[in-house]
C-alpha positions in Angstrom: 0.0 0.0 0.0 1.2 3.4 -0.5 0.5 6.9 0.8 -2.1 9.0 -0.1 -0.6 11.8 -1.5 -3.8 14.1 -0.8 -2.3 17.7 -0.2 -5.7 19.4 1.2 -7.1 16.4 2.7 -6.2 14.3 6.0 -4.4 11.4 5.4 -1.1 11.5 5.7 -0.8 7.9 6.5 -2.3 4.6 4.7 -5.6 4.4 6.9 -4.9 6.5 9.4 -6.9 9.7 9.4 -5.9 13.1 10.6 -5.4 13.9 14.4 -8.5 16.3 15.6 -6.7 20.0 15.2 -3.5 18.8 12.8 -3.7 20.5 9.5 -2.5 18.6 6.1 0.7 19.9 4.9 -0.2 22.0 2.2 -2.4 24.1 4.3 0.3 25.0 7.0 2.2 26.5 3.8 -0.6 28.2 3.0 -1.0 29.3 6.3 2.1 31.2 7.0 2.3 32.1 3.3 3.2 35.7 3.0 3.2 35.8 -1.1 6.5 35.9 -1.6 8.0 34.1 0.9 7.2 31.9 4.2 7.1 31.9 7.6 8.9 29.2 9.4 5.8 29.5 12.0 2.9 31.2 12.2 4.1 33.6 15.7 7.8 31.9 16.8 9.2 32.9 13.4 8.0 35.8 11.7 10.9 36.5 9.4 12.4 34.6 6.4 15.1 32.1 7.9 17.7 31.0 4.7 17.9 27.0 5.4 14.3 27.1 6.2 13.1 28.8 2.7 15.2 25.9 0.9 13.2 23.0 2.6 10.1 25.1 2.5 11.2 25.8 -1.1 11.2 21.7 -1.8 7.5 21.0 -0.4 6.0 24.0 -2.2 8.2 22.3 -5.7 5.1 19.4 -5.5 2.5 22.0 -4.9 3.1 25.1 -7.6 6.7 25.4 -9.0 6.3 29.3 -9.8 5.6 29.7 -6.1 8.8 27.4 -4.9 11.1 29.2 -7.0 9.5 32.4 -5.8 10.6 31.2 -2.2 14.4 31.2 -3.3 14.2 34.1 -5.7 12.8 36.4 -2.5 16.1 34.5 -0.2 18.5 35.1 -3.1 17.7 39.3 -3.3 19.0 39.6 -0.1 22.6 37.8 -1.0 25.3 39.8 0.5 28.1 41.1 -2.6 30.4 38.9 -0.9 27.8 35.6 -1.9 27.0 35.2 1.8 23.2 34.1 1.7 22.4 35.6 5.5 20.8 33.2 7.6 17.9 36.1 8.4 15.6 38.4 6.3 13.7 40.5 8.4 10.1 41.5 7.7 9.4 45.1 7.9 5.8 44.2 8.8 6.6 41.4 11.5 4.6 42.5 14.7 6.5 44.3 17.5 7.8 42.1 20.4 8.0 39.3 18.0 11.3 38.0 17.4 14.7 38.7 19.4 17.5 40.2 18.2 15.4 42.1 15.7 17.5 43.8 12.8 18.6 47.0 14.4 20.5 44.6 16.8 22.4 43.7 14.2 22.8 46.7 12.3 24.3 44.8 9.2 23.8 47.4 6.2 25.2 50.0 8.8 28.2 48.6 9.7 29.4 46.6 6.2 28.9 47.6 2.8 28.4 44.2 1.7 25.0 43.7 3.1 21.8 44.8 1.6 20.5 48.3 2.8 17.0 47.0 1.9 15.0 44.7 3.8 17.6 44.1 6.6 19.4 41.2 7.6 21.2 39.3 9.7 25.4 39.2 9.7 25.2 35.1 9.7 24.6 32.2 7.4 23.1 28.9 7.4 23.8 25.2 5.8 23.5 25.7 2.1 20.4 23.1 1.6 19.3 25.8 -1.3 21.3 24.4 -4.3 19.6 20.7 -3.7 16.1 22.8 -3.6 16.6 24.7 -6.5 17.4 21.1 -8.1 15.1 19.8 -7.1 12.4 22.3 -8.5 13.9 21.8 -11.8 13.6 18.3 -11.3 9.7 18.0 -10.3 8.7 20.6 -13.5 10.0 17.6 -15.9 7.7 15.3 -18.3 4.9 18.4 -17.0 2.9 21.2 -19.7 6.1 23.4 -22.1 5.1 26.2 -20.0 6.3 24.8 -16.4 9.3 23.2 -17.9 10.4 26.8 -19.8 9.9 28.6 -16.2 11.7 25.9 -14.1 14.9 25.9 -16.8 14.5 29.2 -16.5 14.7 30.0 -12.8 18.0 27.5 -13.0 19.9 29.4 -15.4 18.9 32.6 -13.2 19.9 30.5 -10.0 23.2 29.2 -11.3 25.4 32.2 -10.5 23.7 33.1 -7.2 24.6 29.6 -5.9 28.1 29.8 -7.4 28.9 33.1 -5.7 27.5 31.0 -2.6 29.3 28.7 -2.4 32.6 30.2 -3.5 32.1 32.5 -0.2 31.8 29.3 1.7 34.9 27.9 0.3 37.3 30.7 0.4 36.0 33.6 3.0 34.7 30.0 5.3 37.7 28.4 4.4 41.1 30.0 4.2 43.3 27.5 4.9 41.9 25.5 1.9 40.9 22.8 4.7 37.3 21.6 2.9 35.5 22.1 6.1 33.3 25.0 7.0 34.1 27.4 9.8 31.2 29.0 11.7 30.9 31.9 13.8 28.0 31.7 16.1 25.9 28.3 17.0 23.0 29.7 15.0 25.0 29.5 11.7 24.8 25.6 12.4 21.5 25.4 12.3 21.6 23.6 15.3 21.8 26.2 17.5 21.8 24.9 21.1 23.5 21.2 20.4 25.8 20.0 23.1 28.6 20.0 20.5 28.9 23.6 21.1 29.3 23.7 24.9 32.8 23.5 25.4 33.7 26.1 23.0 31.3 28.2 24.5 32.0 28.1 27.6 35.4 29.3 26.8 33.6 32.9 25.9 33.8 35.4 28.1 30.9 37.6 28.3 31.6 40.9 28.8 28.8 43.5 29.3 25.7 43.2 27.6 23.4 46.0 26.3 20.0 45.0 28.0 17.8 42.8 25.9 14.2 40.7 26.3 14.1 37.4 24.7 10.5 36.8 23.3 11.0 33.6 22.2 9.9 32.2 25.4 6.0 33.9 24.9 5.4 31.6 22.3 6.5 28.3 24.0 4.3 26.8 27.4 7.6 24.8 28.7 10.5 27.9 28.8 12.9 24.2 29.3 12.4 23.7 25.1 14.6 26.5 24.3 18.3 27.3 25.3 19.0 28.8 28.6 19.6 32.3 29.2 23.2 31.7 29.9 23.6 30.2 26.4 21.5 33.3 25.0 24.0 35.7 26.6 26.6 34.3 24.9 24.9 34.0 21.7 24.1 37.9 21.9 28.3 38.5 23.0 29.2 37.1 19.8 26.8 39.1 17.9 28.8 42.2 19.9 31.9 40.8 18.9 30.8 40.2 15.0 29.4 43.6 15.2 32.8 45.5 16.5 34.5 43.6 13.5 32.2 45.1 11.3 31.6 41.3 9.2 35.1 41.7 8.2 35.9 38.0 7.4 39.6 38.7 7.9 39.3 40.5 11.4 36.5 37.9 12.8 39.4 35.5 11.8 41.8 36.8 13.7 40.2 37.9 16.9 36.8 36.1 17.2 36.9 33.4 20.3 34.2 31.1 18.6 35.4 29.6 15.1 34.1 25.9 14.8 34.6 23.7 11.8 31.3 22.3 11.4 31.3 18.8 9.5 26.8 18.9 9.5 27.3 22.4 7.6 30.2 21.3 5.6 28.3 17.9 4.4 25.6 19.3 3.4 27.9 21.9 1.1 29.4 18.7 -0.3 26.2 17.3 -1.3 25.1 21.2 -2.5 28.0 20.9 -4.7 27.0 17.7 -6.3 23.4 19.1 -6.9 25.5 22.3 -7.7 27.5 20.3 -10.2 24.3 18.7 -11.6 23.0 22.0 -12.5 25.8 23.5 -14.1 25.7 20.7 -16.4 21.9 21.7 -17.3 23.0 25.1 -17.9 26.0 24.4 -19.9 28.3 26.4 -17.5 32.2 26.7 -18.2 34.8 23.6 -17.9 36.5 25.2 -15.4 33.4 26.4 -13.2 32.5 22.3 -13.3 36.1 21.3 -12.5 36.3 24.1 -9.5 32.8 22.7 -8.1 33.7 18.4 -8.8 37.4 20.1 -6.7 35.3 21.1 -3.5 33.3 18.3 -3.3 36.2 16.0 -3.5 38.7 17.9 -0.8 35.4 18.0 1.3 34.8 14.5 1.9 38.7 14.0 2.2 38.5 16.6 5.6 35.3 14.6 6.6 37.1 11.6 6.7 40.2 13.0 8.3 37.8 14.6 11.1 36.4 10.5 11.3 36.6 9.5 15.5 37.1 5.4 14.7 36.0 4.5 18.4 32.7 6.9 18.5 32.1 5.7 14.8 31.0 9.7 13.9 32.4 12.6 12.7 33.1 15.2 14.9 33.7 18.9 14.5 37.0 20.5 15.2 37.1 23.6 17.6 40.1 26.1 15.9 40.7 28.1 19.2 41.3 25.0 21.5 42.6 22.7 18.8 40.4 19.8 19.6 37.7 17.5 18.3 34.5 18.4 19.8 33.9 14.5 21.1 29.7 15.1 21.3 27.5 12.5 19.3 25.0 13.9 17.7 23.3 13.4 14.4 25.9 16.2 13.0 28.4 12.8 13.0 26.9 12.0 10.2 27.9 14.1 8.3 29.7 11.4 5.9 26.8 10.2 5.0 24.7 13.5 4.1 27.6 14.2 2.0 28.0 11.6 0.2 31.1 9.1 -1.1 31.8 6.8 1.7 34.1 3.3 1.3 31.4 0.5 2.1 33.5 0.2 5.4 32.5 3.8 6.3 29.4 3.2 5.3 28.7 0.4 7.7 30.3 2.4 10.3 27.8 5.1 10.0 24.4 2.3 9.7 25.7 0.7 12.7 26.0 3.9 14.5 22.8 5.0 13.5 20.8 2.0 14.3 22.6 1.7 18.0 21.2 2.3 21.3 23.0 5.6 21.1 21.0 6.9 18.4 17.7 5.1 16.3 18.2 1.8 18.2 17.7 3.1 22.0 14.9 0.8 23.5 13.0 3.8 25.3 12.3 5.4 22.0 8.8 5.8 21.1 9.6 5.2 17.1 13.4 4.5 15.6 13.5 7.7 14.5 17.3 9.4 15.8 17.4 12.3 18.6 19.1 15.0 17.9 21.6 13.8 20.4 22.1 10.4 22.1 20.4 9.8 24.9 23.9 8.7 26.3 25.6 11.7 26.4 25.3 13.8 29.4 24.4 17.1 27.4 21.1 15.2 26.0 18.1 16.6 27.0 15.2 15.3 25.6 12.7 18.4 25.8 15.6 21.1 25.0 15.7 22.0 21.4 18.6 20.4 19.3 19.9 19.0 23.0 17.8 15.9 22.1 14.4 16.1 20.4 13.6 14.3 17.0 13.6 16.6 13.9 11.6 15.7 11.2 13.8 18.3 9.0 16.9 15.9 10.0 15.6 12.7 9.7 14.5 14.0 5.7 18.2 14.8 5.6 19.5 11.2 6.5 16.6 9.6 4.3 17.7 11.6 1.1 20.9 10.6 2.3 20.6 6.8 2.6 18.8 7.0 -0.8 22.1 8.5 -2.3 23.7 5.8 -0.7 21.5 3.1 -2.1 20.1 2.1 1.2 16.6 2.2 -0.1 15.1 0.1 2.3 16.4 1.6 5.3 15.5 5.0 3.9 11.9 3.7 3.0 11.9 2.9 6.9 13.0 6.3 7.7 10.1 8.2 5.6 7.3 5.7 6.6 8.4 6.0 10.5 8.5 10.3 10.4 5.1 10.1 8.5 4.1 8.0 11.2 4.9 10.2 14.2 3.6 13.1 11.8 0.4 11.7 11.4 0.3 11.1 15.7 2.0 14.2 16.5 1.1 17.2 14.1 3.6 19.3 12.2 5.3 20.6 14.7 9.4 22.3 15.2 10.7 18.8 17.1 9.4 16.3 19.1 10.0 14.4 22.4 11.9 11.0 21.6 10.5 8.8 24.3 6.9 10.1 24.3 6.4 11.6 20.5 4.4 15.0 22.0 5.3 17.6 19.6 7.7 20.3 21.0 8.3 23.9 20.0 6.5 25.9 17.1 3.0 24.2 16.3 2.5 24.0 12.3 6.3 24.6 11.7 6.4 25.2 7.6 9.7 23.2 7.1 8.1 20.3 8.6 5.1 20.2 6.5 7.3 20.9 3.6 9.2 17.7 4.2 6.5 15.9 4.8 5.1 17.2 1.3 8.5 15.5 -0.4 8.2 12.2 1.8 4.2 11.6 0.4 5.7 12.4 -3.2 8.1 9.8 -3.0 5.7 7.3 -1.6 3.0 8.1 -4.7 5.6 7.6 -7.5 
């Protein structure tokens, strides 16, 4: 039997109707559709997030194409002159009181010339998911009417140098020892912003003095334990400071900034943009050398993954520049080989071994075998706390696409059919508790529903 794939209706599962209150996936889209673009959430998140848009951006490619690539199109206008795709565009209309730090705490277009003056955003970035959208919009417009199939080439030729300038500010300004690994800032630029894997490099930061602030992330949540502590916020805010007094200079942050990370989830999932990168150039009929300086950092990226490979936690782990040491965390970030693609079989089984352990899928107290963000064995997890331990069904799509790449199709099929399942249970929501399955965080989350959008089409054909 296979899915309904019934985008205004209930079912979301083979026979299993809609939860009283849970809205189908298209109509959370629809819900925190703002024309243009999309909220992550209809009140938590009321400004365009970059790795958010991209997923979002892959849902709405089953729905209406025009509209998907009018998700990245709105992204791409506010791409820094340096490529940098900032991990924030605020909306000038977003109530007040909704969203902390708002753009005049960052002051980007004031303090570096790079940055957009109009609408404002933040100084940061995000994992590069939006190459792999923008595939895959190109992808779902094929064997449809002339007219989709003319606007999707279209919007690929248009997308083509916007990703390139992306993701050559990834691999040289990100990058300047030439390493293949991404360096990142600030936790938020991981996408995974209050993971365990960060806490030892935070708390070497010393926070110095604060202007006052009032987080109002915690109005929108009932349990103030599902988002990071307000000693993590106030470091998060003394790096903005720090970012800010360097004015974005990629050079000075370099030199002087005490958090500088290089993240193996972030640089993965580049690796596996530059193979949808790669595919696209191809399409377009780009320049030799643009496809041999793309197939270059795809190649020297999994060749630092495997050099950051821990053989006795079976994972990747990150490397922390300032203390010059492996952050030794497991969390779903450790597998990063296999989101990027490329492993020896004997990697390979390392990584579905790992994954199907106690530490991670196979733990017996799990309510499905769906991974936690972190293992319920370190002593970080947390299993209420944002990316300290909660299932993400925006993570596990990652490690499904990614075991499909790897031809692990029935392992992936298990992946997809257990996330619809908890889905159908549990809602769209931001993340959700991996012993119990309540949904945690944002209600109707848009990158969740657009995920969930992409798992049905692969189960219809």
């Amino acid at each position: 039997m296979r899915e309904e794939l019934d985008l205004e209706g209930a079912t979301i599962r083979p026979g299993h109707e809609k939860p009283a209150g849970v809205n189908p996936p298209a109509k959370v889209l629809r819900r925190n559709d703002l024309k243009s673009w999309t909220k992550p959430a209809p009140t938590l998140y009321p400004h365009q997030w970059s790795w958010d848009s991209a997923f979002i951006a892959l849902g709405l490619a089953h729905l209406d194409n025009r509209r998907a690539a009018q998700e990245l199109e709105t992204l791409f206008a506010s791409q820094w002159a340096s490529g940098k795709l900032p991990h924030v565009v605020f909306n000038p209309e977003a109530p007040p009181r909704s969203y902390f730090p708002d753009a005049e705490r960052w002051g980007s277009a004031a303090l570096s010339s790079d940055a957009p003056s109009s609408p404002h955003t933040s100084g940061l970035c995000q994992p590069p998911v939006h190459a792999i959208a923008v595939l895959r919009i190109w992808e779902t417009a094929q064997g449809k009417d002339e007219s989709r199939v003319e606007l999707a080439c279209a919007f690929l030729r248009d997308s083509y140098p916007r990703l390139l300038a992306w993701h050559l500010y990834l691999a040289t300004a990100r990058d300047p020892e030439g390493s293949g690994l991404v360096t990142i800032y600030h936790p938020w630029e991981s996408g995974t912003d209050n993971s365990p894997r960060w806490d030892k490099a935070l708390e070497a930061v010393e926070v110095g003095e604060l202007p006052p602030y009032e987080r109002y992330d915690l109005e929108h949540v009932t349990d103030p334990s599902q988002r990071p502590t307000g000693e993590e916020y106030d470091r998060y805010l003394w790096l903005l400071e720090l970012l800010k007094r360097a004015r974005y200079e990629e050079a000075e942050i370099y030199s002087s900034h005490p958090f500088l990370v290089k993240d193996v989830f972030f640089s993965a999932i580049l690796v596996a943009a530059n193979e949808a990168l790669l595919k696209i150039a191809a399409a377009v009929d780009a320049p030799g050398e643009e496809r041999e300086l793309i197939e270059g950092w795809i190649g020297r990226g999994r060749e630092s993954l495997d050099a950051h490979w821990d053989p006795d936690l079976k994972l990747c782990l990150d490397y922390d520049l300032r203390a010059e040491a492996p952050a030794r965390v497991r969390t779903v970030a450790g597998f990063a080989p296999l989101i990027a693609g490329g492993s020896s079989p004997e990697r390979l089984k390392d990584l579905l071994e790992t994954l199907d352990s106690e530490a991670f899928a196979g733990n017996p107290r799990l309510r499905l075998p769906l991974p936690p963000s972190t293992s319920p064995k370190e002593p970080g997890f947390h299993p209420r706390s944002y990316w300290r331990g909660p299932v993400w069904p925006v993570a596990n799509w990652l490690l499904w696409w990614s075991l499909l790449r790897a031809g692990e199709t029935e392992r992936a099929e298990k992946m997809r059919r257990t996330t619809l399942e908890g889905l159908a249970d549990g809602g769209f929501a931001e993340y959700f508790e991996p012993f119990t399955g309540e949904p945690l965080g944002s209600s109707d989350q848009s990158w969740t529903a657009a995920v969930a959008l992409d798992f049905l089409a692969a189960g219809s054909g």
